[in-house]
C-alpha positions in Angstrom: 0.0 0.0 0.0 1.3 3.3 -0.7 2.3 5.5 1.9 -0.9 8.1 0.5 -2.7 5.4 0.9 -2.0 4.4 4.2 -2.2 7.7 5.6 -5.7 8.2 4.1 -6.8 4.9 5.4 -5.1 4.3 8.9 -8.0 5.4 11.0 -9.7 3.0 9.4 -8.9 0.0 11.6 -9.1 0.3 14.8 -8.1 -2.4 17.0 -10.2 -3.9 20.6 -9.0 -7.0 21.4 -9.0 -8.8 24.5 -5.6 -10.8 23.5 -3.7 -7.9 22.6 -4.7 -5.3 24.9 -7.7 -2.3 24.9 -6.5 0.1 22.2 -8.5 3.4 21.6 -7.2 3.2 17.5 -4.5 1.3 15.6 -3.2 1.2 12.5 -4.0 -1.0 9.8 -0.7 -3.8 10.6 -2.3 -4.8 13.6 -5.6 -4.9 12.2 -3.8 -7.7 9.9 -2.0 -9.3 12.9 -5.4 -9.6 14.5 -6.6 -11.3 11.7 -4.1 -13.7 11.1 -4.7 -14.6 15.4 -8.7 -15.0 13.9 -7.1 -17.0 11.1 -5.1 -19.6 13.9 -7.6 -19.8 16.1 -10.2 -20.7 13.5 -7.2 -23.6 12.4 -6.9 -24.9 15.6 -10.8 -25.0 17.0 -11.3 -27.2 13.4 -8.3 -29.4 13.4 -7.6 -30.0 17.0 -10.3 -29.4 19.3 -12.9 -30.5 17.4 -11.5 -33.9 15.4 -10.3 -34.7 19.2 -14.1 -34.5 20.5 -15.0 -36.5 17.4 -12.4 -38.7 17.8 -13.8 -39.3 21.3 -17.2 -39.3 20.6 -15.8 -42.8 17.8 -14.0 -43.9 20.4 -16.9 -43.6 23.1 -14.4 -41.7 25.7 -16.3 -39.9 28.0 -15.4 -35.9 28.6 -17.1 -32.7 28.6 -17.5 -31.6 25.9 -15.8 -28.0 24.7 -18.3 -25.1 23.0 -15.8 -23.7 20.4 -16.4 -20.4 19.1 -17.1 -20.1 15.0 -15.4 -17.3 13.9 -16.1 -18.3 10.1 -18.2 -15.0 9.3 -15.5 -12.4 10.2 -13.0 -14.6 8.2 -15.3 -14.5 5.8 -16.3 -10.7 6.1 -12.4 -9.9 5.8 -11.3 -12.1 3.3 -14.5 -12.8 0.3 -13.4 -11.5 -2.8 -16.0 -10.3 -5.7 -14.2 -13.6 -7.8 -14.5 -16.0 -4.8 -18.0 -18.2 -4.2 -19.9 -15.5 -2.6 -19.0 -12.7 -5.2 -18.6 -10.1 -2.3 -15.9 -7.7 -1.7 -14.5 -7.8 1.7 -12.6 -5.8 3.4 -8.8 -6.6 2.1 -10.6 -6.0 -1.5 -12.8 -3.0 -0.7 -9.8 -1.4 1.1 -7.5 -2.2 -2.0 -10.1 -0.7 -4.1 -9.8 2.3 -2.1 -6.3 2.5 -2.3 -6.4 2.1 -5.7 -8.6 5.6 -6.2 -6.4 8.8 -6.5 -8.0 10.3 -2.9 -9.0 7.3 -1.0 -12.2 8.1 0.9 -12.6 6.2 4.0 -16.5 7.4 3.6 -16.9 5.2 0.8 -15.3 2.5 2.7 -17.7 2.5 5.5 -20.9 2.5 3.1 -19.4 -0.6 0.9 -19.1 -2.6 3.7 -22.2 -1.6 5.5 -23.9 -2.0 2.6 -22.5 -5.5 1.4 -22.1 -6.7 4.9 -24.6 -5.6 7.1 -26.5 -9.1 7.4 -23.3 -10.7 8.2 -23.7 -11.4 12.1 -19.9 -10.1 12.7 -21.1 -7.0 11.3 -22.0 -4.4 13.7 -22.8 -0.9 12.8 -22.7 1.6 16.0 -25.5 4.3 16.8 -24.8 7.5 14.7 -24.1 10.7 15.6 -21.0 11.7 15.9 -18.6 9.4 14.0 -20.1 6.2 11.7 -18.4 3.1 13.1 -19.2 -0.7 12.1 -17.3 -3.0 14.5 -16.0 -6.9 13.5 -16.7 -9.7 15.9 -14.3 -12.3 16.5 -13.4 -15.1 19.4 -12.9 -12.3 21.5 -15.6 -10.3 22.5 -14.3 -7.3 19.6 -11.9 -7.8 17.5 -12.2 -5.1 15.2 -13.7 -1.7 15.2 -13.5 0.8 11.9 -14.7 4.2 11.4 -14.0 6.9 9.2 -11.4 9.3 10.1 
């Protein structure tokens, strides 16, 4: 991304998560770091915790059983792409896009992915008035906040 870029765009992820501390904003690097955590944590809840339960459940072990977290629609959210299976931008290609434009407007930002993701249940939009703000939900509590800056 180009340093124009960057500067245009850096409020527009913010970062609030429980693993890596309470941060009023952040720039857009931890915002990535974040999401690779999302990305691991997704990795392991599929191909550790829960093939062990099923392995248990073949095996007739007895255990309690572990509720992991699905953090597939913020993966989702983050990483679609208008060529992938759901044909929507998300928000690596709707911040590229943005990048790509010769003033990058972090207004536009907000309204694409309010507007392409506002079903998606990771996808929170906060109460007007001062400043528009959508927040990301992910394992922990919120992972991701965004708002124009």
């Amino acid at each position: 991304l180009s340093p124009v870029c960057l500067g245009s765009l850096r409020r527009a992820a913010s970062i609030n998560a429980e693993y890596m501390g309470n941060f009023k904003e952040n720039s857009l690097e931890q915002f990535c770091i974040n999401f690779t955590n999302e990305k691991l944590q997704s990795y392991f809840n599929e191909n550790i915790i829960k093939s062990e339960q099923e392995e248990y459940i073949r095996e007739s072990v007895f255990w309690t059983p572990i509720d992991v977290p699905d953090n597939e629609d913020l993966i989702v959210l983050i990483e679609s792409s208008t060529k992938g299976p759901l044909k929507k931008p998300g928000f690596y290609e709707v911040l590229d896009s943005q990048c790509r434009n010769a003033q990058p407007d972090t207004e536009a930002f907000y309204q694409e992915m309010v507007s392409v993701w506002k079903k998606n249940k990771s996808m929170k939009t906060a109460r007007p008035p001062k400043k528009k703000k959508y927040r990301l939900r992910g394992r922990s509590s919120e992972t991701a906040k965004a708002h124009r800056g």
